[in-house]
N, CA, C and O of each residue as an XYZ file, in Angstrom:
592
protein
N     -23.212    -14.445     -0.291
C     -22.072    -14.048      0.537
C     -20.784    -14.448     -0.171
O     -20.772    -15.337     -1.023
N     -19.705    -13.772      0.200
C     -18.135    -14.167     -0.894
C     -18.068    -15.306      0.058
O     -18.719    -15.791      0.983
N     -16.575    -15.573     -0.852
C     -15.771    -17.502     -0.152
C     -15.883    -16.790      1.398
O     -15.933    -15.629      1.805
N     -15.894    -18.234      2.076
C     -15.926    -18.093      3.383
C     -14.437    -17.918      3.746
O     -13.469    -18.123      3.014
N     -14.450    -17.548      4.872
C     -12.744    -16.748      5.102
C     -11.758    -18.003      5.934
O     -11.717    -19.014      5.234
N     -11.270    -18.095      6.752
C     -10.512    -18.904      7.019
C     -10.141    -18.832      8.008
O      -9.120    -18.158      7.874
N     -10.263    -19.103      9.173
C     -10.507    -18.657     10.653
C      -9.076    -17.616     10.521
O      -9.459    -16.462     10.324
N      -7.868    -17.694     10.564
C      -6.585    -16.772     10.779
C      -6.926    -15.748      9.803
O      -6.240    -14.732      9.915
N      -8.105    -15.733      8.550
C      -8.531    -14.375      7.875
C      -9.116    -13.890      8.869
O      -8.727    -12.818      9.333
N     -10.070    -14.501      9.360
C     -11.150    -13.702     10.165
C     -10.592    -13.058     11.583
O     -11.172    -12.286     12.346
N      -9.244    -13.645     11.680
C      -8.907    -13.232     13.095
C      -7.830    -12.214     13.215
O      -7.304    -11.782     14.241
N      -7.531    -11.820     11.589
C      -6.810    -10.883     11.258
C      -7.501     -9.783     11.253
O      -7.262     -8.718     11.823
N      -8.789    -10.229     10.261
C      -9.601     -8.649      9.684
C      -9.749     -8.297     10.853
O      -8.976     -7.400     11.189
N     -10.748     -8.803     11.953
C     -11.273     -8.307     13.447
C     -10.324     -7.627     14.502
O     -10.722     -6.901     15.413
N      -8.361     -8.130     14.130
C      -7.910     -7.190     14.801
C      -6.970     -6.267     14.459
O      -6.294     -5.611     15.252
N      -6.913     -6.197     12.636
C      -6.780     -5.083     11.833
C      -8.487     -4.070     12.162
O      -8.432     -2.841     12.125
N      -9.569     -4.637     12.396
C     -10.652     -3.448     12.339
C     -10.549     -3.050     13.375
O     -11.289     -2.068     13.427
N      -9.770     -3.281     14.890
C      -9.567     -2.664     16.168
C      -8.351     -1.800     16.371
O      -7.956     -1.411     17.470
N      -7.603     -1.446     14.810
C      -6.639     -0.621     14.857
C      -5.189     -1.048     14.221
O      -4.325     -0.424     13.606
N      -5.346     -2.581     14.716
C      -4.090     -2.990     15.057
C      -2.997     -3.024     14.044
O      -3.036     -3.832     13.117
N      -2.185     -2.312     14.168
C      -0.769     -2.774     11.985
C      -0.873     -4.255     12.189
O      -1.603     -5.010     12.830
N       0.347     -4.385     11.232
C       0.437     -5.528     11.179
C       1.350     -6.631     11.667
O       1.296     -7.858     11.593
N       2.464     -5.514     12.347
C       3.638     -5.809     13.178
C       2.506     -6.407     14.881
O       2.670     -7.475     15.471
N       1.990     -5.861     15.066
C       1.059     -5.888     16.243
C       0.155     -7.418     16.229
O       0.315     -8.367     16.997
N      -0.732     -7.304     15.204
C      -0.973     -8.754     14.624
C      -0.492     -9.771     14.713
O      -0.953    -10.826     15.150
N       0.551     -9.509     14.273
C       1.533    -10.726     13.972
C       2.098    -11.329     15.562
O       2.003    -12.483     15.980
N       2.689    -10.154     16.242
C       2.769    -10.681     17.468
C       1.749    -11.436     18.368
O       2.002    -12.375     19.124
N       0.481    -10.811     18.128
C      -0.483    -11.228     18.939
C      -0.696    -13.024     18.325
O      -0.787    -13.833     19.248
N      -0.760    -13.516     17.138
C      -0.719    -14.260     16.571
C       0.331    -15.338     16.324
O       0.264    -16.491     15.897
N       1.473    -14.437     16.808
C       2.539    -15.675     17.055
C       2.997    -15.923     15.505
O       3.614    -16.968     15.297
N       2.775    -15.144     14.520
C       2.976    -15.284     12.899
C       4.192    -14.334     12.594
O       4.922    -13.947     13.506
N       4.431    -13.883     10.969
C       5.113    -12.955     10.763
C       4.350    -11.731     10.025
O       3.512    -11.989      9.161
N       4.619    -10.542     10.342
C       4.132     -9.598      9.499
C       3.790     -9.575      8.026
O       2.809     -8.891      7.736
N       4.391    -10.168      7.087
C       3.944    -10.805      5.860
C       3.069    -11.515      5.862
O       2.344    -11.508      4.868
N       2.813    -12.288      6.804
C       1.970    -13.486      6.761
C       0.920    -12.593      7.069
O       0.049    -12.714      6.207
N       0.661    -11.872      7.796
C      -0.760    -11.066      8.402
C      -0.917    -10.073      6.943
O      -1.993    -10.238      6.368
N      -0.327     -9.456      6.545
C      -0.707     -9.005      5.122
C      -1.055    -10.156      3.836
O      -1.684     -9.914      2.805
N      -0.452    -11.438      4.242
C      -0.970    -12.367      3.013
C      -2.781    -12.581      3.164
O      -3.706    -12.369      2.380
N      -2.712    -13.090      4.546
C      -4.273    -13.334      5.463
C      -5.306    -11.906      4.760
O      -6.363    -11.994      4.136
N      -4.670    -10.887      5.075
C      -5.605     -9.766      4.862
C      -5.617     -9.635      3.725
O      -6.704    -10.023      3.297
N      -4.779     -9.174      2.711
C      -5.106     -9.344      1.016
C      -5.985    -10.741      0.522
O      -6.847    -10.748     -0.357
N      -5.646    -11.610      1.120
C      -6.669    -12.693      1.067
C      -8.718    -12.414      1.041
O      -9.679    -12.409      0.272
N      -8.339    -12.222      2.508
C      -9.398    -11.628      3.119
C     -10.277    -10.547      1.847
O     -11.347    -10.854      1.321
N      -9.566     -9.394      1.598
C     -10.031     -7.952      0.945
C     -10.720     -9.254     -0.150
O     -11.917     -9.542     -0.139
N      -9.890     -9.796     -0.876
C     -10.214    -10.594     -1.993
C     -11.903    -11.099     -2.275
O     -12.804    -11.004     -3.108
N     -11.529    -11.792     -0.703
C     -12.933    -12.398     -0.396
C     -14.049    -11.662     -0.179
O     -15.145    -12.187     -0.374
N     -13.983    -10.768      0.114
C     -14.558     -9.755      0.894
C     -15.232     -8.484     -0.242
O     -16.212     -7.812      0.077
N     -14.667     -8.359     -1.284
C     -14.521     -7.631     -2.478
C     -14.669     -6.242     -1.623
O     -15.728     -5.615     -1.637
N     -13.524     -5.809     -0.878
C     -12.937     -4.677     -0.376
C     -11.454     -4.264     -0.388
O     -10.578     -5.090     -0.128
N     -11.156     -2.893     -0.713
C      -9.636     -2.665     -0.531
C      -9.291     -1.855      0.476
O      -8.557     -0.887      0.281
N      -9.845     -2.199      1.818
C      -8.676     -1.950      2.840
C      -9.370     -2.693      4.385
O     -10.276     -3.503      4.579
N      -8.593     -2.078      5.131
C      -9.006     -3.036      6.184
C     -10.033     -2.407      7.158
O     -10.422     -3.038      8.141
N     -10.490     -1.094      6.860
C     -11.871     -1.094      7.084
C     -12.969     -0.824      6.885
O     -13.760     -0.031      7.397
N     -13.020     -1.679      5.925
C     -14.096     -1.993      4.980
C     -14.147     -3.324      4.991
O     -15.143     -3.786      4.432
N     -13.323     -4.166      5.490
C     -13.170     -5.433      5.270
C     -13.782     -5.485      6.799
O     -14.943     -5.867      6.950
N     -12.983     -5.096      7.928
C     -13.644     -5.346      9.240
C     -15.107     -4.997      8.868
O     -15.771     -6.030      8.775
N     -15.926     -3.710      8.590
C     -17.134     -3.387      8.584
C     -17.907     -4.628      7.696
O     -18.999     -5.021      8.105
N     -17.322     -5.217      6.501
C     -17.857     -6.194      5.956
C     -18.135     -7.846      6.912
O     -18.984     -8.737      6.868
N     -16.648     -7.520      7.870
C     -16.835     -9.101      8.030
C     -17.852     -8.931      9.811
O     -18.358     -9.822     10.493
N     -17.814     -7.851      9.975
C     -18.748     -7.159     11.366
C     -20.413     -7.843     10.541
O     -21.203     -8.686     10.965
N     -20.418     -7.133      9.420
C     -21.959     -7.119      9.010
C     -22.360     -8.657      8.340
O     -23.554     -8.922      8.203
N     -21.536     -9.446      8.014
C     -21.551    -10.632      7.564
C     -21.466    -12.076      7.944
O     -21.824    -13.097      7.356
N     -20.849    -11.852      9.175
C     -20.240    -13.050      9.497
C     -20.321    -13.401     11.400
O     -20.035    -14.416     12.035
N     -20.819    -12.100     11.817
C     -21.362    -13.005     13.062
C     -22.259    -11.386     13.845
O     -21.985    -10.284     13.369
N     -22.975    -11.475     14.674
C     -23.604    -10.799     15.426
C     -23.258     -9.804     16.023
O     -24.091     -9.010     16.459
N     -21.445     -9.570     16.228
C     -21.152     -8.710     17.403
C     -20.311     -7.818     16.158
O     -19.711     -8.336     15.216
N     -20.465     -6.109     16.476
C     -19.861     -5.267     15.939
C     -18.126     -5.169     16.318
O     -17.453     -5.478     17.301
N     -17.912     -4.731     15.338
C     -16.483     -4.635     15.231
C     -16.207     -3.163     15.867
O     -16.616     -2.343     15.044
N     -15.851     -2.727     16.630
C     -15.512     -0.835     16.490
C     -14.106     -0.503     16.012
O     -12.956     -0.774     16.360
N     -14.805      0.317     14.906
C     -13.479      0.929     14.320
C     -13.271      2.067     14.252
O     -13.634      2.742     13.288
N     -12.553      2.598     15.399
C     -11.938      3.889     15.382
C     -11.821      4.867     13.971
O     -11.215      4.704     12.912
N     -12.866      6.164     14.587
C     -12.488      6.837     13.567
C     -11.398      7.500     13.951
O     -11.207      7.506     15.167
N     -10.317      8.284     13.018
C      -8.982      9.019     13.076
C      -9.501     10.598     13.499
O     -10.477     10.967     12.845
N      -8.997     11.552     14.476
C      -9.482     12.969     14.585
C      -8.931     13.560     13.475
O      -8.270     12.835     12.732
N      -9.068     14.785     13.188
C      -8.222     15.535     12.578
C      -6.705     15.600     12.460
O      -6.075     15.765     11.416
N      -6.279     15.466     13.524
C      -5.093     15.360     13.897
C      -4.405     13.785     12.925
O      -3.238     13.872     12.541
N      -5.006     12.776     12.680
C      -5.261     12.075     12.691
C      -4.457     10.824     13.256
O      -3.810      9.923     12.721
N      -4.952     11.339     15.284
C      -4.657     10.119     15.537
C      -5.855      9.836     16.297
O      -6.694     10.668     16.643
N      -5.872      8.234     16.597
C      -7.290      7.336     17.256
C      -7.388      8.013     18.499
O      -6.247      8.135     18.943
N      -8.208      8.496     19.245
C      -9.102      8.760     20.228
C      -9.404      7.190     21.116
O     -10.190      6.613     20.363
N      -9.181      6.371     22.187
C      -9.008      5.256     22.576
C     -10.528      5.409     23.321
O     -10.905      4.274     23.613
N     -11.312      6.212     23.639
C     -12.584      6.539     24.078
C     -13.860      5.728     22.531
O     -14.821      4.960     22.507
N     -13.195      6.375     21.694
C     -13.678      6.359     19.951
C     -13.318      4.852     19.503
O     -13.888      4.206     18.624
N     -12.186      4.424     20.351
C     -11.921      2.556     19.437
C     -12.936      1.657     20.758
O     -12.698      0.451     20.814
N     -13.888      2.143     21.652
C     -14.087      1.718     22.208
C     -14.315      1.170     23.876
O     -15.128      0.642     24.635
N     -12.605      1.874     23.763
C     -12.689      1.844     25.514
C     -13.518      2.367     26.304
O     -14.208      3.302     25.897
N     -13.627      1.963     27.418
C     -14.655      3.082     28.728
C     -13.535      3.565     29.618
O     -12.413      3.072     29.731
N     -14.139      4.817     30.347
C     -13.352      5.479     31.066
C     -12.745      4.565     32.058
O     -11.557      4.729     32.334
N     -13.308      3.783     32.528
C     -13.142      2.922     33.477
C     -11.431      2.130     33.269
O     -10.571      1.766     34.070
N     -11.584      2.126     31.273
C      -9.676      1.332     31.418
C      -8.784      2.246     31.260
O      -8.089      2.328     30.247
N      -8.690      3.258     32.538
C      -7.807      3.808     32.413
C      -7.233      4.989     31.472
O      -7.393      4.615     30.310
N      -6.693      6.132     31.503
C      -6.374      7.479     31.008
C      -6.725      6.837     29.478
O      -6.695      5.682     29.055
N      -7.016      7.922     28.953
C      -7.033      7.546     27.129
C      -6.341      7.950     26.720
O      -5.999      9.129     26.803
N      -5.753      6.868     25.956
C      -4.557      7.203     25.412
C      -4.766      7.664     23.453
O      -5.647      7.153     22.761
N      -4.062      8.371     23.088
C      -4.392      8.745     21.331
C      -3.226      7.707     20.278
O      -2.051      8.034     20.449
N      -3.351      7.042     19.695
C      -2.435      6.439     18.973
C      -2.410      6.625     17.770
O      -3.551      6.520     17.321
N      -1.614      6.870     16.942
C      -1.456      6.860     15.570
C      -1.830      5.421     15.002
O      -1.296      4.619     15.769
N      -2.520      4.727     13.984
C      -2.193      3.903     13.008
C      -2.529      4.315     11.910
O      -3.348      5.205     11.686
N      -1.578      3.351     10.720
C      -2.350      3.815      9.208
C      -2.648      2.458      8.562
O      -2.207      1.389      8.983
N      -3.352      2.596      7.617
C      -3.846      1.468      7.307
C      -2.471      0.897      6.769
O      -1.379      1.429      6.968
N      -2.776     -0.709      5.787
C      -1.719     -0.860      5.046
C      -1.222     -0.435      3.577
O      -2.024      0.387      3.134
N      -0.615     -0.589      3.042
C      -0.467     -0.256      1.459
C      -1.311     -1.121      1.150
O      -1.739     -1.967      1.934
N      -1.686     -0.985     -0.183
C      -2.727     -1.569     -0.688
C      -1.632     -2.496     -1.456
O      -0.468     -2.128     -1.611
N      -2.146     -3.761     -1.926
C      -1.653     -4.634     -2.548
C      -0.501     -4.284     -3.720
O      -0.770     -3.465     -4.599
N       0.337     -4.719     -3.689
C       1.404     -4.226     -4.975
C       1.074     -4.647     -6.481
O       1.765     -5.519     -7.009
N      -0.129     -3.948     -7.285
C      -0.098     -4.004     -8.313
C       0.489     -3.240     -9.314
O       1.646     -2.868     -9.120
N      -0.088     -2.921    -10.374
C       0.570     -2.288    -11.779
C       0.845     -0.982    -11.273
O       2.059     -0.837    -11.412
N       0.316      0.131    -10.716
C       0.997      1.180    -10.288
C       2.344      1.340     -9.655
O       3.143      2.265     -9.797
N       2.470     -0.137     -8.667
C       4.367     -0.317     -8.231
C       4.808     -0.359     -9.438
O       5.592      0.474     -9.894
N       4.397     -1.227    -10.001
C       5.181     -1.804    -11.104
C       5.498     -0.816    -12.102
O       6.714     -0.742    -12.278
N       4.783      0.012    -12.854
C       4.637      0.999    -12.588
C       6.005      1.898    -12.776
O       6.784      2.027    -13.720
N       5.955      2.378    -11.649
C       6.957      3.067    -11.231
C       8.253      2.951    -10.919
O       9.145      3.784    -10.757
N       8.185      0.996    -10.822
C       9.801      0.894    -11.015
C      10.183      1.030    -12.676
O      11.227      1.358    -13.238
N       9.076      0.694    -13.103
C       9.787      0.774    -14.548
C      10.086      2.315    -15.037
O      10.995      2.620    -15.808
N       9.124      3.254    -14.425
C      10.050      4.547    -15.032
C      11.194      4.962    -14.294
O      12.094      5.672    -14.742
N      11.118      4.452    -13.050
C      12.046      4.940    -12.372
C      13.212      4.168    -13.465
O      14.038      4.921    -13.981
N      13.252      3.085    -13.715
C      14.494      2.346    -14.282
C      14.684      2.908    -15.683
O      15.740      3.041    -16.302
N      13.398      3.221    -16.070
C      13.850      3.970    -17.194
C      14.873      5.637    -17.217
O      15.898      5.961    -17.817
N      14.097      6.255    -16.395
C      15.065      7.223    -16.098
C      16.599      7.113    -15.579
O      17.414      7.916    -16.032
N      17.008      6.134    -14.638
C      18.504      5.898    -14.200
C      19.120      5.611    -16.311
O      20.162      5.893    -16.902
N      18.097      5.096    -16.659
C      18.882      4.368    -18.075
C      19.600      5.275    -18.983
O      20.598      5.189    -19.698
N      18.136      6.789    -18.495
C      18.364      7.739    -19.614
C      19.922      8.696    -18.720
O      21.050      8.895    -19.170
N      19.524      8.955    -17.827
C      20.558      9.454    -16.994
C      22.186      8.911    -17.545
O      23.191      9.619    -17.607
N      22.127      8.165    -17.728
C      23.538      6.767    -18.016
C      23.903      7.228    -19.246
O      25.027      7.619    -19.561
N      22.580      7.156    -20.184
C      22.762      7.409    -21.658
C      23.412      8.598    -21.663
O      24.549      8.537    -22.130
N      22.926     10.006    -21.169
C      23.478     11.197    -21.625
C      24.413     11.693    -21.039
O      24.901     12.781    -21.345
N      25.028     10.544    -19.564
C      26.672     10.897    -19.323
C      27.524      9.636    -20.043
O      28.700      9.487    -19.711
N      27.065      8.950    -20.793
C      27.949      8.420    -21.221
C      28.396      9.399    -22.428
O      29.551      9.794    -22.583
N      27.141      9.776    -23.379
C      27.002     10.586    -24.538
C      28.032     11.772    -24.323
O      28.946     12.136    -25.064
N      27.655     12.231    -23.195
C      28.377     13.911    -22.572
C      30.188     13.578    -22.111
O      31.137     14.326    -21.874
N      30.030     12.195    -22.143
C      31.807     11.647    -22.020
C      32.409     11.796    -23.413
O      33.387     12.413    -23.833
N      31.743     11.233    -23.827
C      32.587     10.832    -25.090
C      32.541     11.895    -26.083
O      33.025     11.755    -27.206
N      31.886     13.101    -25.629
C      31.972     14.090    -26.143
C      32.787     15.013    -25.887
O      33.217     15.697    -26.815
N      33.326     15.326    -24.110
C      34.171     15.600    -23.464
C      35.550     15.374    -23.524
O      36.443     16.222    -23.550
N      35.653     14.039    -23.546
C      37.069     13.319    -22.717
C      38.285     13.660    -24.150
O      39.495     13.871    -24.068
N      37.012     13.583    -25.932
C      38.235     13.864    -27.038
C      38.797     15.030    -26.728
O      40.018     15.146    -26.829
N      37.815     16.338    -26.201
C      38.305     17.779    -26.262
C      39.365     17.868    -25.062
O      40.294     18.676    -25.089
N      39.184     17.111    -24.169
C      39.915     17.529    -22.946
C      41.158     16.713    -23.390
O      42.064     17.436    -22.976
N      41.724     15.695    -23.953
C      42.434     15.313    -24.341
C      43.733     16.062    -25.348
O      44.958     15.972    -25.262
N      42.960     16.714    -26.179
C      43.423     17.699    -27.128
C      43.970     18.809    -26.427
O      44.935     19.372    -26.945
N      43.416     19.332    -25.065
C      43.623     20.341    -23.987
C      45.552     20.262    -23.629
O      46.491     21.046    -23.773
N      45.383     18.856    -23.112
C      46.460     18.284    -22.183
C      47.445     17.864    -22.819
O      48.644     17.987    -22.567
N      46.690     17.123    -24.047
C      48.143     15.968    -25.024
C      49.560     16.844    -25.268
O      49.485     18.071    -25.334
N      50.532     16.328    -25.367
C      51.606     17.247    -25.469
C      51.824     17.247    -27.017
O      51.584     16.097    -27.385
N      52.076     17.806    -27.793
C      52.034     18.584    -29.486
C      52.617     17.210    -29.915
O      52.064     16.811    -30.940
N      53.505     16.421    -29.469
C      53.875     15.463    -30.173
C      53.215     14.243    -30.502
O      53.560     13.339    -31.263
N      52.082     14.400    -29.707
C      51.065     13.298    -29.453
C      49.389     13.191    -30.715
O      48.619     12.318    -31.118
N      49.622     14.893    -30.904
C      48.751     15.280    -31.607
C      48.757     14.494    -32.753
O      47.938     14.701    -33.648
């Protein structure tokens, strides 16, 4: 079995695998939204999974007796509250949107700030280039003959 999790992992994955973001989490937990994404990247770690349900289904099948239900998404893709579990009995069903989280910020962010930064660079380069190519002719335009 991976490292054992850490009770606030385990109490994350179980109510990230019932739907929940992480703004939601966090409240229920009395934490901050970062902190419930530190817990869960933690978690995936341990877990050798990348997202959160796969991690609930892992820590459902691993770590104690009672299933986790995890809403599948319709087409539409929002949760079906019949599908995360509920019975008719709690009341109208309601459909909710969630999405999982971003996946951890590795080399693909990274990534992309660097071309992005590369491109603002090149952008810079060829109006500076396109100035100083400009500003002599337009000068020559305007200067008055005595200046020439």
């Amino acid at each position: 079995m991976p490292e054992s999790l850490s009770p606030r992992e385990i109490e994350c994955v179980r109510l990230a695998g019932l739907g929940l973001e992480d703004k939601e989490i966090a409240a229920r937990l009395g934490i901050s939204p970062r902190t419930v994404g530190n817990h869960l990247h933690r978690a995936y770690v341990k877990l050798k999974v990348s997202d959160r349900r796969l991690a609930a289904r892992r820590l459902s099948n691993g770590y104690s007796g009672e299933p986790i239900l995890i809403p599948e998404p319709a087409e539409d893709g929002l949760v079906d509250a019949a599908s995360a579990g509920q019975s008719d009995d709690d009341g109208p069903v309601v459909r909710s949107a969630w999405s999982l989280p971003a996946p951890p910020r590795g080399v693909g962010a990274r990534l992309a700030v660097i071309v992005a930064g590369a491109a603002v660079a090149l952008l810079l380069a060829i109006g500076i280039v396109t100035a100083g190519m400009v500003v002599p002719s337009l000068f020559d335009r305007i200067a008055p003959e005595w200046a020439r």
